[in-house]
N, C-alpha and C positions, 0 to 999 in steps of 0.2 A: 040729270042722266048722263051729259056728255063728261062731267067732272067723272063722277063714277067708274067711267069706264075708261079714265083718264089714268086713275088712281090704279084700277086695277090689273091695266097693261103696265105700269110704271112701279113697281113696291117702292123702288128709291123715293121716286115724289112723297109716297103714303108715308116711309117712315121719316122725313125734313132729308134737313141738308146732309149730304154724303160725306164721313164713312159716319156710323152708327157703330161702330164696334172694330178693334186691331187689324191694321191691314198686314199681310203677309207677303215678304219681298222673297222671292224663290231665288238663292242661290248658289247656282248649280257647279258649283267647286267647292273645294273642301275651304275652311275657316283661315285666316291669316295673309291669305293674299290679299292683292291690292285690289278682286274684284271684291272681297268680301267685306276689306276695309274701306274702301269709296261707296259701296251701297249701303254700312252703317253711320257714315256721317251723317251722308241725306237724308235718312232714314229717321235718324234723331231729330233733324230737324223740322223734317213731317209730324214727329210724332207731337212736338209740342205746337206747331200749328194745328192740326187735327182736332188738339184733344183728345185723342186716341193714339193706344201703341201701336209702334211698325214695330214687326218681329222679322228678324234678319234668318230664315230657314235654309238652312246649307244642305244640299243638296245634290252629294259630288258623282259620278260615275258615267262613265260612255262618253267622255267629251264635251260633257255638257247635257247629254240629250234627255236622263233619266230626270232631271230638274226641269227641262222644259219640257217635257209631256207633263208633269206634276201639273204644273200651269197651263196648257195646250187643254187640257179638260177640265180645267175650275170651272166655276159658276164665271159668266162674265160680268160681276157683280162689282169688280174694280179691288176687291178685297183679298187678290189674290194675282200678284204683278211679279214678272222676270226681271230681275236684273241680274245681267249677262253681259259676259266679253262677245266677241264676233261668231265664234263657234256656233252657238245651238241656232242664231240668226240667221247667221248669212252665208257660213262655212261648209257647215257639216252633211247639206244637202247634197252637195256633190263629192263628200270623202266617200258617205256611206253606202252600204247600195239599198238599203232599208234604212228608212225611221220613223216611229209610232207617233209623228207627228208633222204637220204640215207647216213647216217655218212662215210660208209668206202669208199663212192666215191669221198669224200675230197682229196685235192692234199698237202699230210704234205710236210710243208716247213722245220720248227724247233721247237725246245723248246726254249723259252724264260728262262725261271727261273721255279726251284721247292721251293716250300715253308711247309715245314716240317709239317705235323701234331704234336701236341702234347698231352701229357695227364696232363692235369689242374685239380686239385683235389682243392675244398673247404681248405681253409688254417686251418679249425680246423680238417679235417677228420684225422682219427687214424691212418693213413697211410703217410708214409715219403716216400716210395719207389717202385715201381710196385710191387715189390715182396710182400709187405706188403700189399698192398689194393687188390691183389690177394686171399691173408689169409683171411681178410678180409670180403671179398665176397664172401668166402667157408663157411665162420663162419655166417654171415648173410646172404642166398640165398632170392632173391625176396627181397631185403630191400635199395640194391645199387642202386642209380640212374646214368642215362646219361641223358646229354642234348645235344639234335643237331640242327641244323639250321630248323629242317622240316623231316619229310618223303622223305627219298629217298637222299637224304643228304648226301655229304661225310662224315659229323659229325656221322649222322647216322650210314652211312656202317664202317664208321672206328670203331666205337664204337660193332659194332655187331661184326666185325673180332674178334676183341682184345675179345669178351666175348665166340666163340667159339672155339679159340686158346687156351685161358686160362681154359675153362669149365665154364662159369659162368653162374650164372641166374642173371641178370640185366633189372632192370626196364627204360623203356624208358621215356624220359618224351621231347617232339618237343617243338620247340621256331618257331617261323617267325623270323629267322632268327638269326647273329651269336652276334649281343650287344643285345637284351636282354637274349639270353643265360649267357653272359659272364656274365653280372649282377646281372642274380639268383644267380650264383658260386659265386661272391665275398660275394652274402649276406648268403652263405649257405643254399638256398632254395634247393640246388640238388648237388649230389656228384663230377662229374667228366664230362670231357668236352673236346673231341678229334676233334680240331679244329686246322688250319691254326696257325702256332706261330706268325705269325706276326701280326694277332688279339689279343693274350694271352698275349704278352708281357710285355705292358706298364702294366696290374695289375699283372704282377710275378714283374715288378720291382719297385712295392709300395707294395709290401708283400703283394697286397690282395689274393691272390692263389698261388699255388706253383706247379712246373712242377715236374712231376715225368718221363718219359721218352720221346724221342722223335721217332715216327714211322718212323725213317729212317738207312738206311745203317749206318750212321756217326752221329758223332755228328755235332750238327747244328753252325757256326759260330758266331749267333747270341745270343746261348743260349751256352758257351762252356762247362759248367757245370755239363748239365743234359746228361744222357746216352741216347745213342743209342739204337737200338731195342735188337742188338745181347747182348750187354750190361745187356740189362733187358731180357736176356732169352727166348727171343718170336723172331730169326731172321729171322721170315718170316710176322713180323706184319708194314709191308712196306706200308704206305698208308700217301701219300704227295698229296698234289696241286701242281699243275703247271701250266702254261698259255701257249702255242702255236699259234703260225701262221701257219695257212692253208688256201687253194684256192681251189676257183669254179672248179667242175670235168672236166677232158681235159684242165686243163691248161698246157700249153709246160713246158718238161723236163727243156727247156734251159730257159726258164723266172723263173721255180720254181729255178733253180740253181742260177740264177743271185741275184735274192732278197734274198735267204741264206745265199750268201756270203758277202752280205753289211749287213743283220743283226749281221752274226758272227763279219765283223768290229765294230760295234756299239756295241755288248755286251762286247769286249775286253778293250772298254775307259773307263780310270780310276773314272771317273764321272760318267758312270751309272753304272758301280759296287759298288758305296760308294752310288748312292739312291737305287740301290735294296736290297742291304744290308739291306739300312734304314726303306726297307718293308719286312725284313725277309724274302727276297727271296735270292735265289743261282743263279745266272747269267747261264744260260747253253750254246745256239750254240752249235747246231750239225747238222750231216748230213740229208738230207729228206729221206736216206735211211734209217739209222737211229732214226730219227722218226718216222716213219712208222712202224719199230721194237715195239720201246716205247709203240706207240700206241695199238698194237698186245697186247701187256705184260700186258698193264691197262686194256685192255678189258677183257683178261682173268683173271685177278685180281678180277676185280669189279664183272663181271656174276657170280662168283661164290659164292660172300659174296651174292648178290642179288637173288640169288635161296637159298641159306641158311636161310636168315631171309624172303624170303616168300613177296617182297617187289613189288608192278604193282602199276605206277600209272594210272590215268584213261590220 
């Protein structure tokens, strides 16, 4: 009697060991970026541990959030997982003044990889060093530009951090997005540009722009060069991407633990540490406890740059 009723509250138990059929990774930006490319590595690699396919579903629009309600209302069956930059997570609650879905009732699984913001300055600006285009923009107030992907933008909010930490007045100036930003900066159209490095890179490494710091604890492996935040004097101007897997709320403790621990396999192979490398991302695997922390830290992070610069979107 007690199996039965065991079986019946549980299908997963009834049908063996979990998945029984393709799991679907919800990705809520359009194809070709780095989030789409970092959730199809692991995704590969699921798939051949599983034995079953992961189908990589792109899912672009509203900043993320039209991909995470897709997932916010799946079955919480585990067969139907977010992976996502910071936005739909930890971001967008306080841009938006509505959303069809409730971010902190997501069931964090991990962090995949963080990917460094950095600060890209035009290669003729009079500045070599954060501390120098700090001076800079004391000397010229209202004359410095940023560029960021959009309103509401990490580019944006990282950019707004770095100018309330430092005291600046800096003028904003929004792109649709992060290549035509990158393109103004190589033509000198706009000053500086705090964006993902693994966008920046290929033009720091044809001398069209030049990196002056990186917005993290460390230096980044792929830039070894450039300093760190504590480095450049600001070591609270922490403001990275990252990508996460999360699940439909009510998903079981023990299926969110089970797909942790084969992610964490899969991020430890020497193969997709040398392509996320090759996307300027940092390989992470950690605990959902742990994430969940993470997630806490970037929400508090981000609300407060977002009440700062006075930023709702509709």
């Amino acid at each position: 009697m007690l199996v039965s009723l065991l079986l019946a509250a549980s299908p997963a138990l009834a049908e063996g060991p979990w998945p029984q059929k393709p799991v679907r990774f919800v990705v809520p930006f359009p194809g070709g970026g780095s989030n789409d490319a970092l959730c199809r590595i692991v995704g590969e690699k699921l798939s051949a541990a599983w034995n079953q396919p992961v189908i990589v579903d792109n899912r672009p629009g509203a900043g993320g959030n039209v991909g995470a309600e897709i997932v916010f209302l799946a079955p919480n069956d585990g067969y139907t997982l977010l992976c996502s930059p910071p936005g739909p997570l930890t971001i967008n609650q306080y841009l938006y003044k509505s959303l069809p879905y409730d971010a902190a009732k997501f069931a964090p699984i991990t962090v995949l990889a963080l990917v460094p913001n950095v600060i890209t300055a035009r290669k003729d600006l009079p500045a070599d060093t954060t501390q120098e285009l700090i001076a800079y923009a004391k000397a010229n107030p209202g004359k410095v530009t940023y560029a960021s992907q959009g309103n509401g933008s990490t580019s944006h909010l990282s950019a707004q951090m770095f100018a309330t930490m430092a005291g600046l007045d800096l003028v904003h100036v929004p792109y649709k997005g992060e290549g035509p930003a990158l393109v103004d900066i190589t033509a000198s159209r706009v000053d500086i540009f705090i964006g993902n490095i693994a966008a920046a890179l290929r033009f720091q490494k044809a001398k069209e722009v030049k990196f002056l710091g990186v917005t993290a604890k460390s230096r980044s492996p792929v830039a070894p060069n450039t300093p760190d935040a504590v480095e450049i004097g600001l070591p609270d101007l922490i403001a990275s991407a990252w990508f996460a897997l999360a699940a439909p709320p009510g998903t079981s403790d023990t299926l969110v633990q089970k797909i942790n621990a084969d992610v964490a396999a899969a991020l430890k192979l020497e193969d997709v540490r040398t392509k996320f490398l090759a996307q300027g991302a940092e390989p992470v695997g950690q605990s959902p406890a742990a994430t969940a922390a993470f997630f806490k830290e970037e929400e508090a992070r981000w609300s407060a740059v977002i009440k700062t610069a006075n930023v709702i979107l509709e």
